[in-house]
MITIKOL-651388 format. One line per 8 residues: number of its first residue (from 1); their letters; for each residue x, y, z of C-alpha. Coordinates in pm, 1 decimal. Layout:
N
NUM	A	X Y Z  ...
This chain:
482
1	XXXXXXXX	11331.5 -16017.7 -8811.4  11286.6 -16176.8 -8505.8  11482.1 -15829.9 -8374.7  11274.6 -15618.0 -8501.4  10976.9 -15714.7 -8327.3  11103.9 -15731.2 -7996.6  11135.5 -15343.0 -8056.9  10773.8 -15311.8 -8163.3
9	XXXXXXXX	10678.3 -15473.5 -7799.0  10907.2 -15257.8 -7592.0  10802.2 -14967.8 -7806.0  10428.6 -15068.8 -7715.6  10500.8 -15134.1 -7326.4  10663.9 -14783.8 -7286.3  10355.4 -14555.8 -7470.4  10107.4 -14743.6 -7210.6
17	XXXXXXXX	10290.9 -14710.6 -6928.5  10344.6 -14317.2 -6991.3  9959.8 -14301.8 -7061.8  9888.0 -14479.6 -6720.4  10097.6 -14251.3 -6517.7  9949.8 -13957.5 -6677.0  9601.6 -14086.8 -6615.3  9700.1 -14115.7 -6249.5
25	XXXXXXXX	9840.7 -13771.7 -6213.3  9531.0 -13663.5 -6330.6  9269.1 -13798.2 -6112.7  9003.4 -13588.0 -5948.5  9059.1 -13762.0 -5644.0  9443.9 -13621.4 -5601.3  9314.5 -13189.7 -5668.0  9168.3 -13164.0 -5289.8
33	XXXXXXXX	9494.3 -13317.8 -5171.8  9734.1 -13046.6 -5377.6  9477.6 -12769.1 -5253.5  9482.0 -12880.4 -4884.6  9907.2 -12865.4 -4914.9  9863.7 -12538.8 -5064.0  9648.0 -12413.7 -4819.9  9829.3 -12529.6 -4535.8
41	XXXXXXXX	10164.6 -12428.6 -4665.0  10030.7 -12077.5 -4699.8  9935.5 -12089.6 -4351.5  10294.7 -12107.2 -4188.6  10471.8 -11778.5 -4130.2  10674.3 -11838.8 -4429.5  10353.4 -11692.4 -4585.5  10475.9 -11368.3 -4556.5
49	XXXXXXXX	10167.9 -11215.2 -4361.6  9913.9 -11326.4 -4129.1  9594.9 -11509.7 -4211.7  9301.2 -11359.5 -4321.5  9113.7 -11188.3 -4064.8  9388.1 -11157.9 -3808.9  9466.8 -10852.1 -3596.9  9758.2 -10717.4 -3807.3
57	XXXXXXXX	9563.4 -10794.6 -4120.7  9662.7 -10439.4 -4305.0  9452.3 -10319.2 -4541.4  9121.6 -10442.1 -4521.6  9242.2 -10663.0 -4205.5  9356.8 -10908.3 -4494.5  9820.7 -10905.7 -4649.5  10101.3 -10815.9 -4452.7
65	XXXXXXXX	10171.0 -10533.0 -4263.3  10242.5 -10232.3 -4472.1  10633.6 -10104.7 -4450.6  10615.0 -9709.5 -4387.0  10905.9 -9500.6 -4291.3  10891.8 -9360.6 -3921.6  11025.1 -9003.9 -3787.9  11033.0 -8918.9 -3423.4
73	XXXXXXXX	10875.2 -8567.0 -3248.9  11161.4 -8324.0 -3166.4  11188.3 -8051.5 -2915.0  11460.4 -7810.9 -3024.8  11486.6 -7442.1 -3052.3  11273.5 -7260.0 -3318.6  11324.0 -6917.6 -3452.2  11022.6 -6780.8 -3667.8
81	XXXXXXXX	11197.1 -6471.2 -3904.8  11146.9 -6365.4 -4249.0  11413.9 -6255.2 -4525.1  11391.7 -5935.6 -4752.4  11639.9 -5739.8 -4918.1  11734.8 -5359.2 -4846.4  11948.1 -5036.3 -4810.8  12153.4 -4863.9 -4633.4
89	XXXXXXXX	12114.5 -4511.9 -4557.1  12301.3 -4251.9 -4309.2  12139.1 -4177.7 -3950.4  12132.6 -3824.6 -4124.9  12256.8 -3692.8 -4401.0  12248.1 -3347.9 -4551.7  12390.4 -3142.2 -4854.1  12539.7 -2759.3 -4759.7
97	XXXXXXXX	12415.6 -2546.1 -5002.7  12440.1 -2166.8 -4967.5  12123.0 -1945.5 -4882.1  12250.2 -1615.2 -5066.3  12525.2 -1593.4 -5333.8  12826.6 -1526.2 -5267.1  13265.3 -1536.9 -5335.8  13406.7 -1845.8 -5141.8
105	XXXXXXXX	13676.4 -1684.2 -4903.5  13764.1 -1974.2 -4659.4  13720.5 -2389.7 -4683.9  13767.4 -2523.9 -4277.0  13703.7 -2899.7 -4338.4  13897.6 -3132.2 -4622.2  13715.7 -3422.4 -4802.6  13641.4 -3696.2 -4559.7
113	XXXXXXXX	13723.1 -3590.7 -4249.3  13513.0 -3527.7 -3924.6  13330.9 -3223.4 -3863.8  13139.6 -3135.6 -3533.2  12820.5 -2994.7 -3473.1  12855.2 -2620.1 -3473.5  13178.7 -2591.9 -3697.6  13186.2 -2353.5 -3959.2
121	XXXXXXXX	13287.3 -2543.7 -4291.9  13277.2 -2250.8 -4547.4  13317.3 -1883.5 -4495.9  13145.2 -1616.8 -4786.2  13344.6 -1283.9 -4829.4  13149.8 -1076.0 -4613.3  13277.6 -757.6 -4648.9  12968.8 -569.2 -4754.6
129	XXXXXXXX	12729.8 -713.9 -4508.4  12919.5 -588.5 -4249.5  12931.0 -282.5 -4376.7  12527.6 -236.9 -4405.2  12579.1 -380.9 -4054.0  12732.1 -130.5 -3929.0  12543.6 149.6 -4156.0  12218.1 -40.0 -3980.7
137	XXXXXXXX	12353.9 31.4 -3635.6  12471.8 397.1 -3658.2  12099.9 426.3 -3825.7  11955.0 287.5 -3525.7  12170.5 503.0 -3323.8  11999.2 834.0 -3459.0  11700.0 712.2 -3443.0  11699.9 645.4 -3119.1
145	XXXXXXXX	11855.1 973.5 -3050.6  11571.1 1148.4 -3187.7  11304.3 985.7 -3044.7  11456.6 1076.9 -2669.1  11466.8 1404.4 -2769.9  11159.0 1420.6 -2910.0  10991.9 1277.5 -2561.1  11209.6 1557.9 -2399.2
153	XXXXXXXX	11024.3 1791.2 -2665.8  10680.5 1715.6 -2636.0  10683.9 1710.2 -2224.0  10776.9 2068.9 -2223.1  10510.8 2151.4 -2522.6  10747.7 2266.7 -2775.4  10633.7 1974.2 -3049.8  10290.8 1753.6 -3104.5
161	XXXXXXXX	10261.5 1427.5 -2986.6  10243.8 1331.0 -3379.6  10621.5 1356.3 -3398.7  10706.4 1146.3 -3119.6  10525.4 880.3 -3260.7  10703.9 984.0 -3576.2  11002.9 942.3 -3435.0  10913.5 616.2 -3235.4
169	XXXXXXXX	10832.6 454.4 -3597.0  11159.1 544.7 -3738.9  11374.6 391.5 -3462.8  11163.0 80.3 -3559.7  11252.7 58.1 -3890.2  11587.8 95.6 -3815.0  11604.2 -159.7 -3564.3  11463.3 -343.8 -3894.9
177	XXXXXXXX	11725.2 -291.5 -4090.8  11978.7 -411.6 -3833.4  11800.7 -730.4 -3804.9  11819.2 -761.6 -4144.1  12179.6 -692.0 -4221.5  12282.3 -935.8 -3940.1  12074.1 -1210.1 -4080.8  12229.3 -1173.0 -4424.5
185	XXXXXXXX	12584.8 -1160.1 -4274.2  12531.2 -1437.2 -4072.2  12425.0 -1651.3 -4389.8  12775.6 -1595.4 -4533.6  12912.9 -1874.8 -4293.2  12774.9 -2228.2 -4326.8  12833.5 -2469.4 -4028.6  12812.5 -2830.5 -3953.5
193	XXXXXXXX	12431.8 -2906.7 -3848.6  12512.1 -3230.5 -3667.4  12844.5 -3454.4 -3617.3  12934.6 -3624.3 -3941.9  13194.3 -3701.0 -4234.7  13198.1 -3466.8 -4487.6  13204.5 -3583.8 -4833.4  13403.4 -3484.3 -5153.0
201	XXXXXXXX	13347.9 -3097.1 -5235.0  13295.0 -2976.2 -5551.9  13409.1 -2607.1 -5529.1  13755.8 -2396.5 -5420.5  13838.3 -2112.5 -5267.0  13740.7 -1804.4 -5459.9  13461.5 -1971.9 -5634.8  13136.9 -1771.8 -5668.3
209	XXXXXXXX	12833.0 -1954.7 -5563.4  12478.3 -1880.5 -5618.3  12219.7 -1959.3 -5368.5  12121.7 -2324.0 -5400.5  12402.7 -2470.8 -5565.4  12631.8 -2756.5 -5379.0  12921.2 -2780.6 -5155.8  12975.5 -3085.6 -4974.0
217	XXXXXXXX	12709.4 -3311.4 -4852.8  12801.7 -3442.0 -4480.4  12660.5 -3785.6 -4324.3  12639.6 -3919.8 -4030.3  12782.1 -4272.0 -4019.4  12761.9 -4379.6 -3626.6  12446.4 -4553.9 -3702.5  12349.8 -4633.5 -4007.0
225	XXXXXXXX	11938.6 -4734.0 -4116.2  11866.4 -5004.2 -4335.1  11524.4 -5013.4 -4506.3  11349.2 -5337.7 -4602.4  10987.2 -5436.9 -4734.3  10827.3 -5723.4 -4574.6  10435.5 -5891.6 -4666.3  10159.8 -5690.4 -4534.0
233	XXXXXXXX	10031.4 -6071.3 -4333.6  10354.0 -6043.5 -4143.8  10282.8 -5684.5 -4011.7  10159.3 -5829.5 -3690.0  10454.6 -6024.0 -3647.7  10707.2 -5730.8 -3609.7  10748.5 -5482.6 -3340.2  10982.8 -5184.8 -3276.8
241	XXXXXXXX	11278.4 -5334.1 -3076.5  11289.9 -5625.4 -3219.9  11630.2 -5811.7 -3362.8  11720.5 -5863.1 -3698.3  12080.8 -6009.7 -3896.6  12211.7 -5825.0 -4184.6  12468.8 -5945.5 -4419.6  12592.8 -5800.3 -4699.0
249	XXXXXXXX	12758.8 -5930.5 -5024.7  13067.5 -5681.9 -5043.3  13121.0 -5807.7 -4676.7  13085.5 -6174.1 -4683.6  13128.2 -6358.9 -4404.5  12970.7 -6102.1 -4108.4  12700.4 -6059.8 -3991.9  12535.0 -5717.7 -3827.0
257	XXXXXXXX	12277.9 -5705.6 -3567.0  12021.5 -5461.9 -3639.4  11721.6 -5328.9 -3398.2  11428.4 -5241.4 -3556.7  11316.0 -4837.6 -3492.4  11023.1 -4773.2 -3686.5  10738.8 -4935.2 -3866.1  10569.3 -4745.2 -4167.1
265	XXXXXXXX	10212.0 -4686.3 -4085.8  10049.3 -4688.1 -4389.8  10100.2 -5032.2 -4637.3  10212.2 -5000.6 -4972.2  9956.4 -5037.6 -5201.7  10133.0 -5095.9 -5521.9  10335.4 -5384.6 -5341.9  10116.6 -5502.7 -5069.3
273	XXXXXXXX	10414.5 -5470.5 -4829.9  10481.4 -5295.3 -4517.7  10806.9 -5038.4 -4481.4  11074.2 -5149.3 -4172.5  11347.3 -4931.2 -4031.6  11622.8 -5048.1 -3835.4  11937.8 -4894.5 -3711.4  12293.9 -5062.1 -3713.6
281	XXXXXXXX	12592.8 -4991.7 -3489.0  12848.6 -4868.4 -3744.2  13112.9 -4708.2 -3484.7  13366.5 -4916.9 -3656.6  13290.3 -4734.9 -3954.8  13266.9 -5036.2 -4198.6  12951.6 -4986.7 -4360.0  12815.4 -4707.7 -4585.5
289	XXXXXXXX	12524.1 -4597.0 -4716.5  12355.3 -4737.6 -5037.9  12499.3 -5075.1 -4952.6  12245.8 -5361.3 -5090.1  12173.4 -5552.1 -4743.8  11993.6 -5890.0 -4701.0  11751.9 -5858.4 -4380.4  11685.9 -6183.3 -4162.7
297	XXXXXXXX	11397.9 -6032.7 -3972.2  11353.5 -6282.4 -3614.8  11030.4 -6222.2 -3492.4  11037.8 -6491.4 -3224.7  11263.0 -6734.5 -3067.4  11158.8 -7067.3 -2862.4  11344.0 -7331.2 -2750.0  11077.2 -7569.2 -2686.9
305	XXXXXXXX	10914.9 -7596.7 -3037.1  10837.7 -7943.1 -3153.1  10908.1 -7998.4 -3528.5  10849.4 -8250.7 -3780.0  10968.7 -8309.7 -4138.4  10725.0 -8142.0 -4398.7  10639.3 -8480.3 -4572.3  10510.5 -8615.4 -4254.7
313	XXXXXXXX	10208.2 -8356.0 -4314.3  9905.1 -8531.9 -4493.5  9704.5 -8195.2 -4593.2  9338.5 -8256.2 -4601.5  9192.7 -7895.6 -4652.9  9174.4 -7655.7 -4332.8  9236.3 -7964.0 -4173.6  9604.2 -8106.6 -4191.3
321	XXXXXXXX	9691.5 -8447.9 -4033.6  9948.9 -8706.5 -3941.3  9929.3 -9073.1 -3898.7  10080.3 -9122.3 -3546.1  10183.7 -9496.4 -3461.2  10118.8 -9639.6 -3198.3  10043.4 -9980.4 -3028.8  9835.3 -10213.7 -3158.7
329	XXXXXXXX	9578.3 -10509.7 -2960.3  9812.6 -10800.2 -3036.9  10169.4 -10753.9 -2831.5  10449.0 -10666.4 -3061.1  10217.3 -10485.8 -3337.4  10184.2 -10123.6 -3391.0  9929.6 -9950.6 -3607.7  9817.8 -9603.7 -3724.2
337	XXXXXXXX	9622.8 -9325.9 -3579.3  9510.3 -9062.4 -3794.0  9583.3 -8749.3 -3550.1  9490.4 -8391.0 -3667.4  9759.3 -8089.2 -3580.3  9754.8 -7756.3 -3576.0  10076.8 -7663.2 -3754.6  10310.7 -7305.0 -3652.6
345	XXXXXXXX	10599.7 -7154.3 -3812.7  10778.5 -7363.6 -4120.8  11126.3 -7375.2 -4226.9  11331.4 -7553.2 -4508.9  11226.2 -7923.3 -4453.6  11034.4 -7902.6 -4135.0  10743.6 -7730.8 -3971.0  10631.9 -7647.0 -3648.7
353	XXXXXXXX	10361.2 -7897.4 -3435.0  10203.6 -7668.3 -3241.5  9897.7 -7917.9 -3066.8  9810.4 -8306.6 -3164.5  10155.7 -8460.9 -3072.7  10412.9 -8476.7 -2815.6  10802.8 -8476.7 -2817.6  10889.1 -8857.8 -2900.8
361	XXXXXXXX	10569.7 -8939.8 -3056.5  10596.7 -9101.9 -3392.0  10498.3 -9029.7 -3708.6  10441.7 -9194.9 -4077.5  10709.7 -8971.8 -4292.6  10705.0 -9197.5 -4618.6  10462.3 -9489.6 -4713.1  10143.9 -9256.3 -4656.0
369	XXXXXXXX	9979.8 -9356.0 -5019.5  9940.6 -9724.7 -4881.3  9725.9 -9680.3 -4574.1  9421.3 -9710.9 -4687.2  9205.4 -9636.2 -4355.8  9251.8 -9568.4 -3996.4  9443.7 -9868.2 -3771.3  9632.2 -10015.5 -4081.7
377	XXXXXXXX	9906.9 -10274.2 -3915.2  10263.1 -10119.6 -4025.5  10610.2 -10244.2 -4021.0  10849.3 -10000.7 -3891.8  11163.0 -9940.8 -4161.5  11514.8 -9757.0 -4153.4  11467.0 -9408.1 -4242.7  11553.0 -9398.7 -4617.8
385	XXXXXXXX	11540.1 -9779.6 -4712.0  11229.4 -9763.6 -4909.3  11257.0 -9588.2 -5253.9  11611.2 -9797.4 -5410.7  11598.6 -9514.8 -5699.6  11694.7 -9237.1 -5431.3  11343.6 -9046.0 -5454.7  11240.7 -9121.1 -5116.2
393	XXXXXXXX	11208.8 -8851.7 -4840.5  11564.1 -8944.3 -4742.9  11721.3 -8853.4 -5032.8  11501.9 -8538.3 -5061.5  11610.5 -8441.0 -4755.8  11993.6 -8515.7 -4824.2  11942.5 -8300.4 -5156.3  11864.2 -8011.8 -4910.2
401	XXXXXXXX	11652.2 -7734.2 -4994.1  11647.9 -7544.4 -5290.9  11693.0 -7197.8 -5117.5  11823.4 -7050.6 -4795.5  11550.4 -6993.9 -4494.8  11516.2 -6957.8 -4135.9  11698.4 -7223.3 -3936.6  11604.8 -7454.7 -3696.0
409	XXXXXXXX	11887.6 -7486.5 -3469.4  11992.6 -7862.8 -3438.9  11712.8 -7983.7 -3703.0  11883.7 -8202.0 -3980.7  11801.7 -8366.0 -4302.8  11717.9 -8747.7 -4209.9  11914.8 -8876.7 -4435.0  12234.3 -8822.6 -4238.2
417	XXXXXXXX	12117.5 -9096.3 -4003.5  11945.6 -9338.9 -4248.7  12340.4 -9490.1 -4291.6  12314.0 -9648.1 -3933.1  12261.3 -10003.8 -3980.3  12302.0 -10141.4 -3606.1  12046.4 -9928.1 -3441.6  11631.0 -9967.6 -3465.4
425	XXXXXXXX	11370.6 -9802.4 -3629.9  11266.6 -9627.3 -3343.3  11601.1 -9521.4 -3280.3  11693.5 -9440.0 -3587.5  11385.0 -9177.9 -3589.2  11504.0 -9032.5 -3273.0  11862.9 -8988.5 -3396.7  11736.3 -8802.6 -3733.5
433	XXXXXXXX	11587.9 -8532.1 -3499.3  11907.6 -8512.4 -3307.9  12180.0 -8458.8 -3541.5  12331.2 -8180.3 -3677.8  12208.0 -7927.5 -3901.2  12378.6 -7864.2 -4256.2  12179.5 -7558.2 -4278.9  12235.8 -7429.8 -3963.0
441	XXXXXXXX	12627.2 -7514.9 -4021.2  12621.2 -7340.9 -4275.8  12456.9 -7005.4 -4155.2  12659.1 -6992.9 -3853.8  12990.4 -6955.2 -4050.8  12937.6 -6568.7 -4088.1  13056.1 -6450.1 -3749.1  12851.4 -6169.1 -3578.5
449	XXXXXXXX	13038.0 -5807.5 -3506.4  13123.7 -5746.0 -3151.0  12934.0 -5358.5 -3078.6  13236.3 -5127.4 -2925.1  13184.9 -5009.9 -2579.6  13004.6 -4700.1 -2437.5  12627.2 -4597.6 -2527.8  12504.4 -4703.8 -2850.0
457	XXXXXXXX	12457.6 -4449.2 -3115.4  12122.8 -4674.7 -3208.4  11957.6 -4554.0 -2894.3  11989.6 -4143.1 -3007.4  11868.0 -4215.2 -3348.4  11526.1 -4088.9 -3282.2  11674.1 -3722.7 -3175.5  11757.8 -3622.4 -3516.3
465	XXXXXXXX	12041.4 -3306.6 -3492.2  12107.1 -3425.3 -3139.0  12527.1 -3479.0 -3106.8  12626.1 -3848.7 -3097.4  12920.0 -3960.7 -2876.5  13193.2 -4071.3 -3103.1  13448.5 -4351.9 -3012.3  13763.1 -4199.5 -2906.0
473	XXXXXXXX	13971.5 -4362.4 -3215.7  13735.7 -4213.1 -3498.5  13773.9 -3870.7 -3273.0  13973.6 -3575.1 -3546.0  14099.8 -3253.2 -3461.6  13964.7 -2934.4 -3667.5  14178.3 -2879.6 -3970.4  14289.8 -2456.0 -3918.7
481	XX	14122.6 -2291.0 -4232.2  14237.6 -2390.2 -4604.0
């Protein structure tokens, strides 16, 4: 019994001294205390962020500086072109068809070879033409006869005047007729109007033609013109004489320099597009017409464009802007600086800064959303580190774009320097702008053709029928009549 009770006392004892030390935990006297630790814990720089009101207070002066991704100003070689899709065509091209009908008698050329200017290709039996030929000319020769002695006549006053003049008339026709007969004979033989490659024939020896119908059509392949549509804004962009690379799918892996000739004058309405001609070099005899083409039109090449990566643009109407960082009032802070630009030519990923920054300047590519107002404090990251799901700008950029452009020679995706952990931020941003470009890598792969010496048959393209030189190894004897 006595047991019992002593349990009852210590049970008693230990409930009031739990309610004491909860009634002393609770005091009001002890809450200023906890808030004072608080206060001065949060305080320390283990806060995270300086106190309120301080210089680098971020948004609203007040949290920690905001993390933003950085991308430095480059100066690098810009080329501003455009890409379309076209044809080829011959310099000139032409189909022989006869002007009177006729029996085939002689074929001088066989399918594919060279032909001059000048050469006749197909002889027409001409066996009655010459014969009214030469029925024209003894015609001509009486006539003539006549009307001498008729001028003898009429000076000694044995005939009128009336039948001199009778006799002048006839000579006249006659003379005519000769004319005519000549011109029909010398329709029986069809030559080569300008240097060319004549194509497959159709007809034989001894075939009977009518006037009109096909024989061989004959092209001229030393140049060769490739037609292309580009927008009607770019029309003040090109000019006769200036470059453009052509590629072509059955010939992968080359490229063709091309010099535009000729700009349409009048824009297609139906397509809002303007109609460019330029000539190719084809002495090597490679290319042929009615090949599809793709056109890289270069309109302008500078090597002292300064670029920046597309996301670094903060549109804002008419009015596009970056936020520029720079120094701040406390030592070791840097800030923003809302800086409008005046933006140039764009290409996959970047786009040209044509006034508002300078080469080396930097720029807010990522973290825009969170700057709130003009002079934020920032903290500078590795290109890349912010976004751990891969969406950032850095793995946008690694992704590439979706379709080919113009290049910008030694521009690169930033990603291929956000894996550099040893250097800075503000090296890091320089060394995006300096490394290699997979898109230019990957352009440069087709190699260009080397023109063949002596004149180039580009420059005579504007004298159509004028002879072009051809290159001693594409040079072919006549073939002697079939």
């Amino acid at each position: 019994m006595a047991s019992k009770n002593s349990y009852i006392v210590f049970a008693v004892i230990g409930i009031a001294a739990a309610s004491g030390a909860a009634w002393w935990l609770q005091k009001p006297g002890q809450a200023p205390r906890t808030e004072a630790s608080s206060g001065a814990a949060g305080s320390g720089p283990s806060a995270g962020g300086p106190a309120r009101g301080g210089p680098s207070g971020g948004t609203g002066g007040a949290g920690r500086p905001v993390a933003v991704e950085v991308v430095a100003v480059k100066q690098m070689a810009l080329r501003d072109d455009a890409e379309a899709v076209g044809s080829l065509r011959s310099r000139q091209s032409v189909v022989l068809r006869p002007e009177v009908s006729g029996r085939i008698t002689q074929l001088n050329f066989r399918d594919g070879e060279r032909v001059r200017r000048g050469q006749v290709l197909v002889q027409f039996d001409d066996q009655l033409p010459r014969a009214q030929v030469q029925q024209s000319q003894a015609e001509l020769s009486i006539a003539k006869a006549n009307h001498k002695r008729n001028q003898e006549l009429v000076a000694q006053g044995f005939i009128s005047q009336r039948s001199v003049d009778e006799s002048a008339a006839n000579m006249q026709v006659a003379q005519a007729k000769l004319a005519l007969a000549q011109a029909t004979a010398s329709r029986l033989k069809i030559v080569a109007p300008f240097d060319g490659i004549a194509g497959i024939r159709g007809v034989n020896v001894g075939d009977y033609l009518k006037d009109g119908a096909d024989i061989v059509n004959v092209e001229d392949l030393d140049a060769v013109y490739i037609d292309f549509r580009l927008p009607e804004r770019l029309q003040s962009k090109i000019r006769t004489g200036q470059t453009a690379q052509v590629t072509f799918d059955a010939l992968p892996g080359v490229r063709y320099p091309a010099v535009v000739q000729a700009i349409n004058p009048q824009i297609d309405a139906d397509g809002r597009a303007v109609v460019v001609r330029g000539c190719i070099d084809n002495r090597r005899m490679q290319l042929r017409p009615g090949m599809f083409a793709r056109v890289t039109a270069v309109f302008s090449e500078r090597s002292d464009a300064r670029v920046i990566p597309e996301e670094a643009v903060v549109p804002d109407g008419a009015s596009p802007y970056v936020l520029k960082i720079v120094d701040g009032k406390e030592p070791g802070t840097r800030v923003t600086q809302r800086t409008p630009v005046t933006l140039g030519a764009r290409m996959p990923g970047f786009v040209e800064v044509v006034s508002g920054l300078s080469t080396g300047d930097l720029v807010v590519a990522a973290g825009q959303q969170r700057i709130q107002r003009d002079g934020t404090a920032v903290r500078v990251v590795e290109l890349g580190a912010t976004g751990s799901n891969g969406s950032g700008p850095a793995a946008r950029a690694a992704s590439g774009p979706a379709t080919q452009g113009p290049v910008v020679d030694g521009a690169a995706p930033r990603a291929a320097v956000a894996a550099a952990p040893a250097a800075s931020p503000a090296e890091t941003a320089v060394a995006g702008a300096q490394a290699p470009s997979a898109n230019l890598q990957a352009k440069v792969v087709a190699s260009v053709v080397t023109p063949l010496p002596g004149p180039n048959p580009c420059q005579l393209a504007g004298t159509p029928g004028r002879s072009s030189p051809m290159h001693p190894a594409s040079r072919v004897p006549a073939r002697p009549p079939a």
